[in-house]
PDB file of N, CA, C, O and CB in Angstrom:
ATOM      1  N   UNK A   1      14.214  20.679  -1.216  1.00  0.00           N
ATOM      2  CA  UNK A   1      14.144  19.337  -0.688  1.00  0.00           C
ATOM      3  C   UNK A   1      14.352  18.350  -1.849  1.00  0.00           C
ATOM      4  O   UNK A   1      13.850  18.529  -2.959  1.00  0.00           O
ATOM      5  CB  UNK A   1      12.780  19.092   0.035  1.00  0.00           C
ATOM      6  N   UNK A   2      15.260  17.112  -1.469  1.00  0.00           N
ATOM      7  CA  UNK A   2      15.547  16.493  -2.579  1.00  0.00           C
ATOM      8  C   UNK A   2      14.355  15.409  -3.066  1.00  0.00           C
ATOM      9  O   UNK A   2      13.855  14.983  -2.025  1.00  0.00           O
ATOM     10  CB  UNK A   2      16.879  15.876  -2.334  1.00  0.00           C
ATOM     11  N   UNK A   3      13.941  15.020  -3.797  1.00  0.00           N
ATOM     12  CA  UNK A   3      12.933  14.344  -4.683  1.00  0.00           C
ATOM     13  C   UNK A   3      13.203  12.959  -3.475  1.00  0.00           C
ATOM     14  O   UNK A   3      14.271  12.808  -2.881  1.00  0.00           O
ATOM     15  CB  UNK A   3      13.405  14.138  -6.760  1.00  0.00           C
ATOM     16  N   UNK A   4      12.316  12.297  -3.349  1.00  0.00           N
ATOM     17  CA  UNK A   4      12.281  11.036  -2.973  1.00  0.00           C
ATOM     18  C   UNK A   4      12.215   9.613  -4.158  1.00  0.00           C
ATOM     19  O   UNK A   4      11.402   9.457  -5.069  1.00  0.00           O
ATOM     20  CB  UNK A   4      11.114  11.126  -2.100  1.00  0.00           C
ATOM     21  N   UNK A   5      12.901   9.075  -3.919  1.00  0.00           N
ATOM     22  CA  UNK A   5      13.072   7.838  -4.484  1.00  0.00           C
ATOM     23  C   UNK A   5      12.353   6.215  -4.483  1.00  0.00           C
ATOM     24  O   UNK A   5      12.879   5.306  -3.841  1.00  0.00           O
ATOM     25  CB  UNK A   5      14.094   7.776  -4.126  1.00  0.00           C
ATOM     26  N   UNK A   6      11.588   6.093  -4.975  1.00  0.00           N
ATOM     27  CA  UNK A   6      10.639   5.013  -4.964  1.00  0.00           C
ATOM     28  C   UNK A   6      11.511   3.357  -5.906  1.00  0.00           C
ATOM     29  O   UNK A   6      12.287   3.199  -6.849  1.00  0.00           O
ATOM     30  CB  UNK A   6       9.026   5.810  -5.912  1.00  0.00           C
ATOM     31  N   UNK A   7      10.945   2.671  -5.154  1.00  0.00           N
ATOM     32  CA  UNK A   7      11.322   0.932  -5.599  1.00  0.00           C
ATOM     33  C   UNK A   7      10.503   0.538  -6.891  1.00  0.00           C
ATOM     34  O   UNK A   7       9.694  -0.370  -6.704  1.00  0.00           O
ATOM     35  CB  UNK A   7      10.771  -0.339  -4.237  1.00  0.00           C
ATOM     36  N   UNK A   8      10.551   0.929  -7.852  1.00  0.00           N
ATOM     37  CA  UNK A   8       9.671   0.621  -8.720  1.00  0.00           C
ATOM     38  C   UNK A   8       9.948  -0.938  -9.597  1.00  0.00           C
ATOM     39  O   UNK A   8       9.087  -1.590 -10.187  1.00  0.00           O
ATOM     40  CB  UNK A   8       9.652   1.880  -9.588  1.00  0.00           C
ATOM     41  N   UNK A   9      11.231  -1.226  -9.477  1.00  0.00           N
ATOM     42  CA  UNK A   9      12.082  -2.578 -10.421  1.00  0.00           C
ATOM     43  C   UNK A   9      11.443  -3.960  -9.801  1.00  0.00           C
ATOM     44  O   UNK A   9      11.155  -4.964 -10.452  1.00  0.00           O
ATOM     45  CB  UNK A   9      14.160  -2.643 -10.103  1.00  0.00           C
ATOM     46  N   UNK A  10      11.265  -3.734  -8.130  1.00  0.00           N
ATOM     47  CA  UNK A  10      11.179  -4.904  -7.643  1.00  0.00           C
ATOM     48  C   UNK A  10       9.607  -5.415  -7.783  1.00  0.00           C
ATOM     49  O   UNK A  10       8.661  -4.628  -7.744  1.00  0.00           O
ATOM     50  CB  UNK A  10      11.739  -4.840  -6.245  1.00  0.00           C
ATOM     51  N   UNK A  11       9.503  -6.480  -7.907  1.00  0.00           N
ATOM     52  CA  UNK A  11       8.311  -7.266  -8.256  1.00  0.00           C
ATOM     53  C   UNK A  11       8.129  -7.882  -6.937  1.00  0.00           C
ATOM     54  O   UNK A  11       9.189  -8.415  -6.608  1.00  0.00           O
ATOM     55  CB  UNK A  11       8.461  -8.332  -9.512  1.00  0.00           C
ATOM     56  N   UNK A  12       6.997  -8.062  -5.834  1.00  0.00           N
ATOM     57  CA  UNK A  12       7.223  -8.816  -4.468  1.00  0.00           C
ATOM     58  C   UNK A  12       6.117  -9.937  -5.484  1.00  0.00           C
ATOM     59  O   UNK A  12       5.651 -10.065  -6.616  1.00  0.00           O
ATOM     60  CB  UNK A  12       6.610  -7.892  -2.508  1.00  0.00           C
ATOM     61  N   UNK A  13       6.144 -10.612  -4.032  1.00  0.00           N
ATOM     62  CA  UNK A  13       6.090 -12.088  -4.487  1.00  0.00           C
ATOM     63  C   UNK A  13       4.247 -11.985  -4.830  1.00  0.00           C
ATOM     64  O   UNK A  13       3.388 -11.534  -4.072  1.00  0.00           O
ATOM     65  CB  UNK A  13       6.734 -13.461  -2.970  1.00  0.00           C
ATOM     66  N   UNK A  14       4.088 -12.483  -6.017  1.00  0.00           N
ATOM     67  CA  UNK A  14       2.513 -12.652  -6.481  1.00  0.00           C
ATOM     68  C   UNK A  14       1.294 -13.559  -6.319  1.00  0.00           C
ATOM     69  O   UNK A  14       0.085 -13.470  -6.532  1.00  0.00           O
ATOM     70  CB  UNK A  14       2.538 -12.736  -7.544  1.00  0.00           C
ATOM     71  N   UNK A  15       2.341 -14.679  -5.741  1.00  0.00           N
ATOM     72  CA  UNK A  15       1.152 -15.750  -5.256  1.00  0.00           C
ATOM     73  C   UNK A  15       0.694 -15.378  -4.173  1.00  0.00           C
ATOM     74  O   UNK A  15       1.562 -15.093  -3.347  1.00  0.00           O
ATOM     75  CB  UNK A  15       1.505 -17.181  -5.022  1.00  0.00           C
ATOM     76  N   UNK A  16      -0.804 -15.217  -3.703  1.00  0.00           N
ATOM     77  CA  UNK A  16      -0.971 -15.242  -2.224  1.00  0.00           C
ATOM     78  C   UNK A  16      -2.367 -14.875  -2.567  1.00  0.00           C
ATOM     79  O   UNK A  16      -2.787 -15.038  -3.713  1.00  0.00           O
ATOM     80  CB  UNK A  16       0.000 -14.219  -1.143  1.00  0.00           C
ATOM     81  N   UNK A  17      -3.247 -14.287  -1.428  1.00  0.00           N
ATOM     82  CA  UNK A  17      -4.213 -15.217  -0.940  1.00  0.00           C
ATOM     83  C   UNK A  17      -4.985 -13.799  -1.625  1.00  0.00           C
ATOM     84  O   UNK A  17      -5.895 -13.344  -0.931  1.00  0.00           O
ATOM     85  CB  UNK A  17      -4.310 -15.906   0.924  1.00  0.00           C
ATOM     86  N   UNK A  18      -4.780 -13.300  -2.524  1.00  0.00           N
ATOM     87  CA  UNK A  18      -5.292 -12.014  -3.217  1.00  0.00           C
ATOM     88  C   UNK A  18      -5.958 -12.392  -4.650  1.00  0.00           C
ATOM     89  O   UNK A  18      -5.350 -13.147  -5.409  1.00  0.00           O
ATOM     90  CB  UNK A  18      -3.997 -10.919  -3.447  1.00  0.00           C
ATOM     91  N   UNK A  19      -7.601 -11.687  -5.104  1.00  0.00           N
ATOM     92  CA  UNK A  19      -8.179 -12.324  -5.673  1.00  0.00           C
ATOM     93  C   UNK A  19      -7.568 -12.030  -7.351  1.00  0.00           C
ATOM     94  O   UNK A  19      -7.983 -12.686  -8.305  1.00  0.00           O
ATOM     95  CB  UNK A  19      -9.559 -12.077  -5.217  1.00  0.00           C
ATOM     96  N   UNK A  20      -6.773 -11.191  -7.448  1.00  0.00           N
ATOM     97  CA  UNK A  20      -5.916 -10.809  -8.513  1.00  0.00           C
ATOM     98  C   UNK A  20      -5.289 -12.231  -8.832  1.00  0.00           C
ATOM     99  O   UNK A  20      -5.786 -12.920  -9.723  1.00  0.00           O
ATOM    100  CB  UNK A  20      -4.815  -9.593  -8.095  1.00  0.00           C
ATOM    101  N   UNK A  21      -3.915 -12.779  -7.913  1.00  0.00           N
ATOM    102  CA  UNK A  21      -2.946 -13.656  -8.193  1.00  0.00           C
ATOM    103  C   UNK A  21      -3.306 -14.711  -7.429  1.00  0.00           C
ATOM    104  O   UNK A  21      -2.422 -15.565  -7.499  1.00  0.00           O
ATOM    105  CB  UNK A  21      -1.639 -13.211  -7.986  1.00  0.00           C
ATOM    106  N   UNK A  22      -4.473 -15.143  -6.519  1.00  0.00           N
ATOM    107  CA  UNK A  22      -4.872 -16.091  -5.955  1.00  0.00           C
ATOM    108  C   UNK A  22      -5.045 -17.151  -6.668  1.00  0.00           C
ATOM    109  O   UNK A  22      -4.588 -18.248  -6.346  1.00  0.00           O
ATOM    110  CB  UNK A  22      -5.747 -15.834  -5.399  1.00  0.00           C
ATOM    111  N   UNK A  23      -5.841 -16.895  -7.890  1.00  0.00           N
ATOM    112  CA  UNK A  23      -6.673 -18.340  -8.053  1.00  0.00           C
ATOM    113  C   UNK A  23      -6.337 -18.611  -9.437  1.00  0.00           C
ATOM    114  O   UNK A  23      -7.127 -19.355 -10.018  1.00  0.00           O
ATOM    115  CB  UNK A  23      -8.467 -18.311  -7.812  1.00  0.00           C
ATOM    116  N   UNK A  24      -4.967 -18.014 -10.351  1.00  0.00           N
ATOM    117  CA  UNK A  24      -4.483 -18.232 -11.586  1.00  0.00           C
ATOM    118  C   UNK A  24      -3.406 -19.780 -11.561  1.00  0.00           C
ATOM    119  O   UNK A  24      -2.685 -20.202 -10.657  1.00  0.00           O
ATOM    120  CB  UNK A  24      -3.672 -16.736 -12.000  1.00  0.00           C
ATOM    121  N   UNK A  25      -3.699 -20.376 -13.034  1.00  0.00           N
ATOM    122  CA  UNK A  25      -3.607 -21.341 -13.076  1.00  0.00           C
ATOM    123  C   UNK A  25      -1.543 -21.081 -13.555  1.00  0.00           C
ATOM    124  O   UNK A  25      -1.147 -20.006 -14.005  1.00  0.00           O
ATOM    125  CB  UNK A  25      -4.946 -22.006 -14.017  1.00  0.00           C
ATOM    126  N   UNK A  26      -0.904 -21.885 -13.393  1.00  0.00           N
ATOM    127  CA  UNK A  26       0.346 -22.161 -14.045  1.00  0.00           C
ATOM    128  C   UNK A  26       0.910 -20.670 -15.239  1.00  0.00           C
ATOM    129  O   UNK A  26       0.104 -20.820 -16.157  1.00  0.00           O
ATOM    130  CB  UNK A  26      -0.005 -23.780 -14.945  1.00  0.00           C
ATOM    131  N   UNK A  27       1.401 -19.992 -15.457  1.00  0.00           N
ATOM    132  CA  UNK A  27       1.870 -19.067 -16.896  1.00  0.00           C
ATOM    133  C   UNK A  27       0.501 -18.086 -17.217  1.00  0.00           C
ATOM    134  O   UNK A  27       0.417 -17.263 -18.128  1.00  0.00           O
ATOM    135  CB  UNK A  27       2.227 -20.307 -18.545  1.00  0.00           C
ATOM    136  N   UNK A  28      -0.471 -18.392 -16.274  1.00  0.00           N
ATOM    137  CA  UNK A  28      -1.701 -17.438 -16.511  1.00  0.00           C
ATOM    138  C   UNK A  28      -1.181 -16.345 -16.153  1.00  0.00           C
ATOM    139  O   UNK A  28      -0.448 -16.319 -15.165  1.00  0.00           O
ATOM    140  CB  UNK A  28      -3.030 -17.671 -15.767  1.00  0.00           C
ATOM    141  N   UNK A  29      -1.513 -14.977 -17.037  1.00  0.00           N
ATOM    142  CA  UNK A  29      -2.008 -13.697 -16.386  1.00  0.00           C
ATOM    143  C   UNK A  29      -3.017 -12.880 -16.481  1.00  0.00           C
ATOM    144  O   UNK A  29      -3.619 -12.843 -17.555  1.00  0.00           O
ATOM    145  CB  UNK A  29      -1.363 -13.002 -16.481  1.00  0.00           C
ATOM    146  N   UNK A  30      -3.414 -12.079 -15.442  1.00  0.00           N
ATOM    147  CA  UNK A  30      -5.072 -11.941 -14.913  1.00  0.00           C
ATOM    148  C   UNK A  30      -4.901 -10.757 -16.230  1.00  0.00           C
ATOM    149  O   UNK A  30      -3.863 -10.514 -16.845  1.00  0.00           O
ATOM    150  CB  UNK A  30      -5.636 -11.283 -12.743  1.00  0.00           C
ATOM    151  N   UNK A  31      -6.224 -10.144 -16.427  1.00  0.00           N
ATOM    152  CA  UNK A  31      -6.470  -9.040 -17.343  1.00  0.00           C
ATOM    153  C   UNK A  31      -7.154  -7.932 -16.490  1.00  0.00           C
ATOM    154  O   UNK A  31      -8.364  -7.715 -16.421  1.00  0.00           O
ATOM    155  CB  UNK A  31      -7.380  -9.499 -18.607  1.00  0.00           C
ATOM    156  N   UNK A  32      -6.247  -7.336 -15.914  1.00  0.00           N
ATOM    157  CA  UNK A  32      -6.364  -6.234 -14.849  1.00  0.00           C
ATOM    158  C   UNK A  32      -5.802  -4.757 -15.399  1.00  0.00           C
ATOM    159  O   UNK A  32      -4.637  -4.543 -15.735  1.00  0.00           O
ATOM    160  CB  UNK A  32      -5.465  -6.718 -13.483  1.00  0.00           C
ATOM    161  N   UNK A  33      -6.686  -3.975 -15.411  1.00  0.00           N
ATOM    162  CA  UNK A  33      -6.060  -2.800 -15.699  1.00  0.00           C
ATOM    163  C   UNK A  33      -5.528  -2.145 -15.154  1.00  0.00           C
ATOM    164  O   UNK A  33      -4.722  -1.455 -15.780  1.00  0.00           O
ATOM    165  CB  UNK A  33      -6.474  -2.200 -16.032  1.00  0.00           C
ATOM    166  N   UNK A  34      -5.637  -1.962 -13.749  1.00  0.00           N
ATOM    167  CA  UNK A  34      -4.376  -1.154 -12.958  1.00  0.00           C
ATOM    168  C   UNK A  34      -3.710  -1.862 -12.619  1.00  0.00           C
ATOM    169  O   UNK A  34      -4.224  -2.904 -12.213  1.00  0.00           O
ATOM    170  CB  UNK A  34      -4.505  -0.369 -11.859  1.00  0.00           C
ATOM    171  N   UNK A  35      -2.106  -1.745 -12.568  1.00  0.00           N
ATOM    172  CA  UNK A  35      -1.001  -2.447 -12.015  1.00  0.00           C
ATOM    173  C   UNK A  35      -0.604  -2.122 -10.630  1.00  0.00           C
ATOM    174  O   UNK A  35      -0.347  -0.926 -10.491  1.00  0.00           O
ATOM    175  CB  UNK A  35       0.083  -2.257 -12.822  1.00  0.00           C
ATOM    176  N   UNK A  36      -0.469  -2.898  -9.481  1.00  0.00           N
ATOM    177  CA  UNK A  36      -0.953  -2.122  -7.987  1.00  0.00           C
ATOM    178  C   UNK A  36       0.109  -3.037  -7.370  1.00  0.00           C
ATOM    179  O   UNK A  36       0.343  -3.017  -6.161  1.00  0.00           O
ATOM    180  CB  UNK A  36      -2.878  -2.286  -7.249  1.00  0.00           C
ATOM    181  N   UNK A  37       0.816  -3.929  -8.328  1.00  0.00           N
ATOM    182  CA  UNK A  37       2.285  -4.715  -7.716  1.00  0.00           C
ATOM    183  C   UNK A  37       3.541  -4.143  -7.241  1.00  0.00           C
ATOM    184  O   UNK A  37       4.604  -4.617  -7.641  1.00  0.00           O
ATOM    185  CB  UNK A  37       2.863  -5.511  -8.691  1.00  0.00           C
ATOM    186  N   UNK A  38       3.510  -3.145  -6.404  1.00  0.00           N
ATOM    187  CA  UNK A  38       4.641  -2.582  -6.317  1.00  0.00           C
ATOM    188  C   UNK A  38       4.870  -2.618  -4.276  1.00  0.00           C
ATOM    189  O   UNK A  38       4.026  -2.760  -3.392  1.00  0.00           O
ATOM    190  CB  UNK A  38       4.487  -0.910  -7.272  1.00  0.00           C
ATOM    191  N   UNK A  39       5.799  -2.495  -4.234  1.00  0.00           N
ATOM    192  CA  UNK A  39       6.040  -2.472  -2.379  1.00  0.00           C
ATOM    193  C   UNK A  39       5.244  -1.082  -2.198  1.00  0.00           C
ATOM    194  O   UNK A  39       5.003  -0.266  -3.088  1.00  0.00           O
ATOM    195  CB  UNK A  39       8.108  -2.325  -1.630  1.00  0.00           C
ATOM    196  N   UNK A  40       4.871  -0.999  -0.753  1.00  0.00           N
ATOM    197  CA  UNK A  40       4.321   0.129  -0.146  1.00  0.00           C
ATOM    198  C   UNK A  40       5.262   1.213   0.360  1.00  0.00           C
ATOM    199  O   UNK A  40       5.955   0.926   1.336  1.00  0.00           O
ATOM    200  CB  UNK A  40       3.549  -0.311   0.891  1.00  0.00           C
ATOM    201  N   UNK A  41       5.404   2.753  -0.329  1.00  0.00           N
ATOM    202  CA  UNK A  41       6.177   3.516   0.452  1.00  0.00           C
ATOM    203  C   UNK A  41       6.194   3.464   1.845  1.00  0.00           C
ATOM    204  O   UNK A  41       5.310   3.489   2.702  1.00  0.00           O
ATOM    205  CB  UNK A  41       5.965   4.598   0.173  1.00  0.00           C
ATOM    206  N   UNK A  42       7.941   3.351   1.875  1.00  0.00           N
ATOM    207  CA  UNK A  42       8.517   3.401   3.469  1.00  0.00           C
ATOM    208  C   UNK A  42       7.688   4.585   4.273  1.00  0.00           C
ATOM    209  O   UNK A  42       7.378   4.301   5.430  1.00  0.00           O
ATOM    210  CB  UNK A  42      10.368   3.828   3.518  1.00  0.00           C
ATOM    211  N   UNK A  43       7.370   5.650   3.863  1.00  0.00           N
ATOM    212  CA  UNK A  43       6.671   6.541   4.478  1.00  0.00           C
ATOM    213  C   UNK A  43       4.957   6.027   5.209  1.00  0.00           C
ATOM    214  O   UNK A  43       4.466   6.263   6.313  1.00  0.00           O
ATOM    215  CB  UNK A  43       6.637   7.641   3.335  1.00  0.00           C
ATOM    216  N   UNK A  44       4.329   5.122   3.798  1.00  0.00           N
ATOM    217  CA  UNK A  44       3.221   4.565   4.956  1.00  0.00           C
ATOM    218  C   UNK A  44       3.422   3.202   5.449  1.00  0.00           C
ATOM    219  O   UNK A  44       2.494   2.784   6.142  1.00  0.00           O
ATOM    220  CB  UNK A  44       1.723   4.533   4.401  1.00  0.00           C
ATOM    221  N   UNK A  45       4.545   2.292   5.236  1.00  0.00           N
ATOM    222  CA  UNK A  45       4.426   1.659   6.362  1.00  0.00           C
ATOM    223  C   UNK A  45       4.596   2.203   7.893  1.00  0.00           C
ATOM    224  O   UNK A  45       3.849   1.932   8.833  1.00  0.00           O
ATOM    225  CB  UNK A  45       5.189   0.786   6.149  1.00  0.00           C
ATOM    226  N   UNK A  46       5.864   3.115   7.923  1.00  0.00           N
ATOM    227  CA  UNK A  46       6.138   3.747   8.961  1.00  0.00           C
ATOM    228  C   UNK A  46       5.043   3.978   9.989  1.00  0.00           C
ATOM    229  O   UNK A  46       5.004   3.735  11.195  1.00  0.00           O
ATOM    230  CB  UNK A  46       6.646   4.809   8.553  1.00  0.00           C
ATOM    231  N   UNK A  47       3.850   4.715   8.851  1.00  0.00           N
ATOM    232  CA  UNK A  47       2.805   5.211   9.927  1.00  0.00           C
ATOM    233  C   UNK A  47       1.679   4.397  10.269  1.00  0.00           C
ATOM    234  O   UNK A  47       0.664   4.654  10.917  1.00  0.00           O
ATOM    235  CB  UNK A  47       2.212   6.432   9.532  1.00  0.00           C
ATOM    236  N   UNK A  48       2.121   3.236   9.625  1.00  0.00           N
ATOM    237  CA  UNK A  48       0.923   2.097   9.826  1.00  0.00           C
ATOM    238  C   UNK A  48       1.594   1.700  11.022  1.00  0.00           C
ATOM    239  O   UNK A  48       0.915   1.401  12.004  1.00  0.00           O
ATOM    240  CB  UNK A  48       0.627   0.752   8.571  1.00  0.00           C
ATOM    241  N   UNK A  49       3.069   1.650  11.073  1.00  0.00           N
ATOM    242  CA  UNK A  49       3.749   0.695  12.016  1.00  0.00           C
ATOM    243  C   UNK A  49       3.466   1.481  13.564  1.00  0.00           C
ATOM    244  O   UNK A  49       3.221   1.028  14.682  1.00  0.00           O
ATOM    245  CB  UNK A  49       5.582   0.497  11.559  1.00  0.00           C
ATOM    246  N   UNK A  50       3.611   2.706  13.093  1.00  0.00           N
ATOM    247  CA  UNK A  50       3.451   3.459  14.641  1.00  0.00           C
ATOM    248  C   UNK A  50       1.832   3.386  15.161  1.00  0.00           C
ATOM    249  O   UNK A  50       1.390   3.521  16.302  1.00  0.00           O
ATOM    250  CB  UNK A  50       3.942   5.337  14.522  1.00  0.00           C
ATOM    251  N   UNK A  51       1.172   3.141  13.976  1.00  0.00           N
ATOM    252  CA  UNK A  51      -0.237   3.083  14.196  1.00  0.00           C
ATOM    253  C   UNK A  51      -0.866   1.595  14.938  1.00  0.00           C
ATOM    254  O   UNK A  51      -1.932   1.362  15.510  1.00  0.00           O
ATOM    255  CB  UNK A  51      -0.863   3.327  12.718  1.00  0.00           C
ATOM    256  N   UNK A  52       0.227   0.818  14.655  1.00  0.00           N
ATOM    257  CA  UNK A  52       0.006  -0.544  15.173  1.00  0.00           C
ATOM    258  C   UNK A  52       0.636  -1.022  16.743  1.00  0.00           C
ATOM    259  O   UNK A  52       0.471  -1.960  17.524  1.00  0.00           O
ATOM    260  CB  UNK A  52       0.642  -1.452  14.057  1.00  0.00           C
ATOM    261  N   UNK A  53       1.384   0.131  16.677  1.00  0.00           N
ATOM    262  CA  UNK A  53       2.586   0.265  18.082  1.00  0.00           C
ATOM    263  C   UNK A  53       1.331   0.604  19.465  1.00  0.00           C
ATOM    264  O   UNK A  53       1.169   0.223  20.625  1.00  0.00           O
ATOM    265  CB  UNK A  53       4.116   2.155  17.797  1.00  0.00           C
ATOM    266  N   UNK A  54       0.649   1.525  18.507  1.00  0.00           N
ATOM    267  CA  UNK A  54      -0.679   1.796  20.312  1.00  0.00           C
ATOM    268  C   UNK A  54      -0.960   0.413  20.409  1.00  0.00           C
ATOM    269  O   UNK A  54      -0.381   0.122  21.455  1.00  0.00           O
ATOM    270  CB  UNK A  54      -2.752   2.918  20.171  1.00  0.00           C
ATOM    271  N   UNK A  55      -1.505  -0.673  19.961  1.00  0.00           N
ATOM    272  CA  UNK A  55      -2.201  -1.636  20.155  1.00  0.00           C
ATOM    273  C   UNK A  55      -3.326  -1.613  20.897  1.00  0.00           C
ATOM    274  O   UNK A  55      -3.625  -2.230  21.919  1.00  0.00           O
ATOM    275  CB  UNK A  55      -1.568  -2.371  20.505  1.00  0.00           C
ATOM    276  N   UNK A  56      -4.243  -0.367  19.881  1.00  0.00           N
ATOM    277  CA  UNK A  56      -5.256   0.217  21.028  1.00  0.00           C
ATOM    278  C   UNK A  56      -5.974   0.631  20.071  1.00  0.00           C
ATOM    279  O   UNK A  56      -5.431   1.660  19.668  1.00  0.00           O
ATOM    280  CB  UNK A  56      -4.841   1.370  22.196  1.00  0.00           C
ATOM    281  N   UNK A  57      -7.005   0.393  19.397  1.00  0.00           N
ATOM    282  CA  UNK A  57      -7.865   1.022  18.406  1.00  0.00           C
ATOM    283  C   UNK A  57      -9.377   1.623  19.122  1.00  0.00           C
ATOM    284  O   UNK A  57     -10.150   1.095  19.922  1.00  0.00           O
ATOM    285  CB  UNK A  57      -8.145  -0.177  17.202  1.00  0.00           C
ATOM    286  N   UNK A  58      -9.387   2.704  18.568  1.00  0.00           N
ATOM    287  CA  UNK A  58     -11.200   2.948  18.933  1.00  0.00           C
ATOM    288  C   UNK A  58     -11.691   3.872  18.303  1.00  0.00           C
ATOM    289  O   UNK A  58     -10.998   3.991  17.292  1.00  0.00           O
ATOM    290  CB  UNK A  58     -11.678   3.357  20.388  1.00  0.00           C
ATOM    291  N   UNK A  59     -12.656   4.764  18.300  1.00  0.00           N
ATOM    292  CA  UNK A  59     -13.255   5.809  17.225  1.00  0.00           C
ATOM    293  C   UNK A  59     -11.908   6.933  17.462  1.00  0.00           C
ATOM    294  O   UNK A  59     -11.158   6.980  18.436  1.00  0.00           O
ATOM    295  CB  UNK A  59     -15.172   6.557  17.700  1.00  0.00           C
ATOM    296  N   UNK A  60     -11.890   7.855  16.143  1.00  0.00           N
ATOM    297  CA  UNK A  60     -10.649   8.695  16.128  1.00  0.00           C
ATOM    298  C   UNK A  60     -11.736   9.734  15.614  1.00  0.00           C
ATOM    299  O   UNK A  60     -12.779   9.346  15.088  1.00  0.00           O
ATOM    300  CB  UNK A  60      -9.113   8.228  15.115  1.00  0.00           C
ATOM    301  N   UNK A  61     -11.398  11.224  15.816  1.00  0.00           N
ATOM    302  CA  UNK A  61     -11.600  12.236  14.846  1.00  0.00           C
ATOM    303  C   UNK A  61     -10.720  12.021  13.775  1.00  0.00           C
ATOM    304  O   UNK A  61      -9.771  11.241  13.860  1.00  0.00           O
ATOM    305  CB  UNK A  61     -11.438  13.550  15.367  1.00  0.00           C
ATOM    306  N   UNK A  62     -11.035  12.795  12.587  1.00  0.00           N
ATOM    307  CA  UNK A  62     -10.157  13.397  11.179  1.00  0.00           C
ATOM    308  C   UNK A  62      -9.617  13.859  11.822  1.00  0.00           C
ATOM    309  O   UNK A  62     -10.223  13.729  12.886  1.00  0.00           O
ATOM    310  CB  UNK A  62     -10.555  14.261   9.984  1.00  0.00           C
ATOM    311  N   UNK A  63      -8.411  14.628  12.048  1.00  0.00           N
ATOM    312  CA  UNK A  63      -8.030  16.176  11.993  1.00  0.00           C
ATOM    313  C   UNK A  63      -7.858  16.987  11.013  1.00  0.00           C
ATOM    314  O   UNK A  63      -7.609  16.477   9.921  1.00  0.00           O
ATOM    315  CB  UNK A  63      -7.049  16.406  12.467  1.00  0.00           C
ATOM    316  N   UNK A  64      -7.923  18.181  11.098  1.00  0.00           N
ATOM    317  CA  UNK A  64      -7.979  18.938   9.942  1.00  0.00           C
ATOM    318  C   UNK A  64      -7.305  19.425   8.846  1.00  0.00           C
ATOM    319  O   UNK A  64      -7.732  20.212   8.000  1.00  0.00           O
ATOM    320  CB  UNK A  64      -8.219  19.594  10.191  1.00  0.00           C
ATOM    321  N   UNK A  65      -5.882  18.740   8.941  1.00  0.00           N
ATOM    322  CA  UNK A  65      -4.828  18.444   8.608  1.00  0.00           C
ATOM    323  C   UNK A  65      -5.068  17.350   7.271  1.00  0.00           C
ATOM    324  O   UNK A  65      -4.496  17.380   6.182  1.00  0.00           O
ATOM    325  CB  UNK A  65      -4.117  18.000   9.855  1.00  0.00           C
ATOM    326  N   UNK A  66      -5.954  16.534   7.680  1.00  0.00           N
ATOM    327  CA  UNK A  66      -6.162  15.482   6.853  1.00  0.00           C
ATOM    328  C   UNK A  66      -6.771  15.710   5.274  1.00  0.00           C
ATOM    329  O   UNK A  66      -6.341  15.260   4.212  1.00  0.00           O
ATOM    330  CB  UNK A  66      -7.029  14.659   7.639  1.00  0.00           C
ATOM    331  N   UNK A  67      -8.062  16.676   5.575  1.00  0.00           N
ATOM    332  CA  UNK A  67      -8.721  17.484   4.282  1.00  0.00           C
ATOM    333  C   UNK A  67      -7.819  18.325   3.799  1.00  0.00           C
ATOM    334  O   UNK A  67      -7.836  18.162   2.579  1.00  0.00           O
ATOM    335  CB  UNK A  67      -9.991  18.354   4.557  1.00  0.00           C
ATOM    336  N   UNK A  68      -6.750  19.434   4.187  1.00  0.00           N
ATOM    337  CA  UNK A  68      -6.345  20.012   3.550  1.00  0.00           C
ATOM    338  C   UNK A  68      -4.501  18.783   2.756  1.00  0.00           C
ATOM    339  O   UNK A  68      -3.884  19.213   1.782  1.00  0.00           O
ATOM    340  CB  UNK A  68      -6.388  21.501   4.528  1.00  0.00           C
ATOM    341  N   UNK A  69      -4.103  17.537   3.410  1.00  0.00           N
ATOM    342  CA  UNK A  69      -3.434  16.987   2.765  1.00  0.00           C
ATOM    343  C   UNK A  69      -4.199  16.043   1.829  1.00  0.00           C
ATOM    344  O   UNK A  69      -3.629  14.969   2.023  1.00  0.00           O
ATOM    345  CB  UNK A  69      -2.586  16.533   3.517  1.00  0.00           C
ATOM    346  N   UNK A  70      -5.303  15.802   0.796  1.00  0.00           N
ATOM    347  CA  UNK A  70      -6.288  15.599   0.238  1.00  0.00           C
ATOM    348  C   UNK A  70      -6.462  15.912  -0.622  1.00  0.00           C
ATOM    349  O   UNK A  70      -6.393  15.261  -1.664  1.00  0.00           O
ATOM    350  CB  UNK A  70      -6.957  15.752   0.586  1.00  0.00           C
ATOM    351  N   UNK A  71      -6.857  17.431  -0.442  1.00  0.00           N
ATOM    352  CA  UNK A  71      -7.150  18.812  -1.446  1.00  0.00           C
ATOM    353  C   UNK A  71      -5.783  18.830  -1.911  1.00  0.00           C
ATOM    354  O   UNK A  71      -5.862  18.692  -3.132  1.00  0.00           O
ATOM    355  CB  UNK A  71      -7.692  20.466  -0.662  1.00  0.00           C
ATOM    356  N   UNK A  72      -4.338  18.947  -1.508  1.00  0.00           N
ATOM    357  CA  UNK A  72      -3.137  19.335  -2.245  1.00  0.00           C
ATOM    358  C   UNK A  72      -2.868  18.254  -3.178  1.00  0.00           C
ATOM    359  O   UNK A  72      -1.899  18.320  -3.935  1.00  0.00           O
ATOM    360  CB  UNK A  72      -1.927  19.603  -1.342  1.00  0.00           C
TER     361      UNK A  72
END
């Protein structure tokens, strides 16, 4: 299977309502040690998107599927 390819170049937009880039003044930058600016793999929006498609939320089991993709 061929390697998947991730967006790593693009920078999305930093101003917004996040306590990282929210409340910095003009040429400020925050002193954050993990860097977490990157787009979200197409793979979990996908499943957020189908997850948003029920428009139906309520208690769920795990399945068991879930602990052993975890553990790998």
């Amino acid at each position: 299977m061929p390697e998947k390819q991730y967006e790593f170049t693009h920078v999305p937009k930093r101003r917004s309502n996040s306590i990282k880039w929210g409340n910095l003044k003009v040429n400020e930058l925050p002193m954050w040690i993990a860097e977490m600016d990157f787009e979200i793999a197409p793979e979990i929006l996908a499943s957020m998107e189908d997850k948003l498609g029920v428009k139906a939320f309520g208690y769920e089991s795990v399945p068991a599927e879930h602990y052993q993709a975890v553990a790998d």
